[in-house]
Structures are given as C-alpha cells and as structure tokens.
N, C-alpha and C positions, 0 to 999 in steps of 0.2 A: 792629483790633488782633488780633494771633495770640494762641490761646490755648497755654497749656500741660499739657500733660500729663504728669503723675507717675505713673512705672508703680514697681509694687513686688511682685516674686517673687524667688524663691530660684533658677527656673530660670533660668539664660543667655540660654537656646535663646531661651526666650519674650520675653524681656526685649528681645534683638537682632528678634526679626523682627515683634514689633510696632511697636518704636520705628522702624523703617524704616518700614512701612507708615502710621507715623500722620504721620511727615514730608513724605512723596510725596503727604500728602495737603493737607499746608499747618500742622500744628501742631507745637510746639515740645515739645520733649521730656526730662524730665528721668530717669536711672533708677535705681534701688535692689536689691540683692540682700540686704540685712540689715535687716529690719525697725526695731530700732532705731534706726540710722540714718538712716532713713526719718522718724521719727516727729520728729528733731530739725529737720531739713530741712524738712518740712513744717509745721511749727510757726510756724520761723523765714520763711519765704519760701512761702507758702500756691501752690499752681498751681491754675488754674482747673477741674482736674477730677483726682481720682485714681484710680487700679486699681491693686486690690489682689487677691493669689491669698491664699484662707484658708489653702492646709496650707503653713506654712514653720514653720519652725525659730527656735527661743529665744523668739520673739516670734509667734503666727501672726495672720494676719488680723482674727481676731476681735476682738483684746485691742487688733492695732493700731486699729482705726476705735473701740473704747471709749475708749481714751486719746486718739487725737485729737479726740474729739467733746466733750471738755472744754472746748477752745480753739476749735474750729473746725467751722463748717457747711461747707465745700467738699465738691461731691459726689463721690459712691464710688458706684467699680462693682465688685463683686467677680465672681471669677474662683474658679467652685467645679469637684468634680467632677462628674460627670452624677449620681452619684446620693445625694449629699449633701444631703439633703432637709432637716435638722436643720441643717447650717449654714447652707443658702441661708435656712430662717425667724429662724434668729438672726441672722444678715447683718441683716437686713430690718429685727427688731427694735430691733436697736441703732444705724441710724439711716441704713443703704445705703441710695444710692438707687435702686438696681438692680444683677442679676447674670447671668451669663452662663456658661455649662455649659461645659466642657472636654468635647471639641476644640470650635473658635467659630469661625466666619469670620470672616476680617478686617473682610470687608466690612459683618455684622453688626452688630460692637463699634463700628465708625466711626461706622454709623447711630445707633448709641445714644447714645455720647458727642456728637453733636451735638442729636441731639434733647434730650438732658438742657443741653445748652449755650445751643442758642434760647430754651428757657426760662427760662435767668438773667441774659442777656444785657441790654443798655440800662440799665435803673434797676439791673438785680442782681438782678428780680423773676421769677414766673414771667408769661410774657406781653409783655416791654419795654412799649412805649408801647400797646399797647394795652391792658395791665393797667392800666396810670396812667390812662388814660380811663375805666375801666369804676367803679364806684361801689360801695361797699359791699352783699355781698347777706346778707340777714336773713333767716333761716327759723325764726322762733318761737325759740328761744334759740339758735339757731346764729347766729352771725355771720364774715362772711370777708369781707377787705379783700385783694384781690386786686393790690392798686397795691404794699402794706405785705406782703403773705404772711406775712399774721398771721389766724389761726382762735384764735374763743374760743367759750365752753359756759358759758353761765350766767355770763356775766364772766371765767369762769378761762381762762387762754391753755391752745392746744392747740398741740406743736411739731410739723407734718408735714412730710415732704420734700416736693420738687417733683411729685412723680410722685404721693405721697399727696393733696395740694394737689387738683392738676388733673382725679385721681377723682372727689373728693368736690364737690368746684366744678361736674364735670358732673351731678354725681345731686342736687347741691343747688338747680343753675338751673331744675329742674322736679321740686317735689315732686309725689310720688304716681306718675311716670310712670318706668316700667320700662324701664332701659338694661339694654341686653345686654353682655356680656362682649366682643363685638368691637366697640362703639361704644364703652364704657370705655377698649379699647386702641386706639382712634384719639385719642380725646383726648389720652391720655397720651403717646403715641409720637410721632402725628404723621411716621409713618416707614411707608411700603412692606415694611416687614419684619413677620417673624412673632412674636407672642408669645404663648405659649403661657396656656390658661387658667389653669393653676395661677400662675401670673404675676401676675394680675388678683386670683384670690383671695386671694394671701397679702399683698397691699397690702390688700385690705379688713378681712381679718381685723384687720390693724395698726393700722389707722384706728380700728376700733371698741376694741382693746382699748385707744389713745393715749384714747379720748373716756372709756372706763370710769375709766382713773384718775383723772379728775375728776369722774365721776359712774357711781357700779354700776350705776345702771341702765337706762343708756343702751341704746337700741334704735329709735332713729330710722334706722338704714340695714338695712332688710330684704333678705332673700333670695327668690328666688320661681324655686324650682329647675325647673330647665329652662329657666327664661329670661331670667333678669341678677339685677340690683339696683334697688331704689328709695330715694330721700329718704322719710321718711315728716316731716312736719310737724306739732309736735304744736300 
C-alpha cells in the first residue's frame, strides 16, 4: 500500500520540491500552506506520516501538532531552523517524533520518513510481525508490550512515540549494560544516515521526564558520560 504524506509550510518553494521528490520516490502526497487548514484535513483524512515547518504564520507548528495530538497519534517530523534549539526540544516534547534542521537533504528526510514508516507498518506497531512475536519484556516495574506499544510504571501507562519506544526497548533488553549513543541511533534509525548526538539526548531527556510524570522519582535510565546510557533495574 503507498503511503501518504502530508506536508505543511507557509513556504512554496519547499512544499513543491519536496512534494516532487517524495513522488519520484513512490509516496503519495498531500500539501498545505495554512496551518489551519491543515489541521481540519488531517483530522478529517489522517496521512500516514506528517511534516510540518514550526515558523508559519496564524497557526505555527507547535500549536499545530498540540492540537492535533488531541485526536491523533500519526507521526510528525518537524522542519525547524538550524538553530532553534528551544523549539526542536518543544517539538519533541509535545509529541514529534522527529526533526530535521533547515537546509536538509532530500535524501535525508526520505530516509527518515521511512524509517519512522517500517516501524508502524503491519499491525500499526513499532516492529510489524516481528513485534507481534516478541512477548512482553518486564524490568522490575517497567513493563513494555512491544506487539501493543504500550509502556507502563508501576501499572500507570506511559505514552512514548516510536522512536521513544525503540530507545528505551534497546537499554531495557539489557539492564545494567551500557549502550552508546550510536548503538541507541541504530536502533532507532535503522538508516545509513547520520544523527546527531543531541538527537539521542533529547529523546532521553523526554523519556525520563514522560516516566517522572507518573513517578518524581524515577531514575532508572542512567547516564555514564562519555559513554551512552543504561537500564538500571531496580
């Protein structure tokens, strides 16, 4: 089945020469230059994956993925600018599930939106059939159901994206053992392409503050600087 893609900027320019490149690559494409209009569109008629650019006009990025994230899990990749450090971490926190720096290679954003796409693919899970095989994994009050992509803390649901997910699912298959920040981004990626460490960190960060909400004082995923992250098991 093709997927589609809903792109959503204020710019033209970007709007045409993406939407080109993501056809010649085999996806269908839908596109928006008004935010709002965007957000009834995609409500109504969800596409299997959206991009969005944060700085537009009447409505901008941020406000749109809060308001759609009322009705709607479909992933978001935003489109910030290089040095929008504050909105790439609000992006993130509010529910993206990845971002991409202005100027971007085509060929980048393609790898991305499909890696984010393999992962929901089949059931709609992260993993298809192979998540459906694999069997609940329990680490002392963590629990993750990798078929379902559903994480809970002590009983209470945790809501992660896919990319949160497939972190925490690596450092949680082996507690006590220290992943590094580029085994992190192969799990997650799954892509020949590069992502930078601040990348890695700002899904951790988000991960532990999703777990603090339902418990302050959570500190089961350590840091061990200089050399990645651990599960810790209590």
């Amino acid at each position: 089945m093709t997927a589609t893609i809903a792109l959503v900027d204020d710019d033209r320019n970007i709007l045409t020469s993406v939407s080109i490149a993501l056809q010649a690559e085999g996806f269908l494409t839908r596109v928006y230059s008004d935010s709002e209009a965007a957000l009834k569109a995609l409500t109504d008629n969800s596409p299997d994956l959206a991009i969005f650019d944060i700085k537009m006009p009447r409505m901008d990025g941020l406000e749109l993925l809060r308001r759609l994230r009322e009705k709607s899990r479909v992933p978001v990749i935003f489109l910030t600018s290089k040095d929008d450090e504050l909105d790439e971490a609000l992006g993130l926190a509010m529910g993206a599930d990845d971002y991409i720096a202005k100027p971007f290679s085509q060929r980048l954003l393609i790898a991305r939106i499909r890696a984010i796409l393999r992962r929901t693919e089949g059931s709609g899970t992260p993993g298809g059939e192979d998540a459906a095989a694999q069997g609940p994994i329990e680490r002392g009050r963590l629990v993750m159901d990798p078929a379902r992509h559903r994480v809970s803390w002590d009983g209470q649901n945790v809501t992660l994206t896919v990319t949160e997910f497939l972190i925490l699912e690596t450092l949680a298959q082996r507690p006590g053992i220290v992943k590094t920040r580029n085994q992190l981004m192969d799990a997650a990626y799954q892509d020949d392409i590069y992502v930078d460490d601040r990348t890695i960190d700002s899904h951790i960060k988000r991960v532990r503050r999703k777990f603090r909400e339902v418990d302050t004082g959570f500190d089961s995923i350590e840091t061990l600087y200089g050399a990645g992250y651990r599960f810790s098991e209590e």
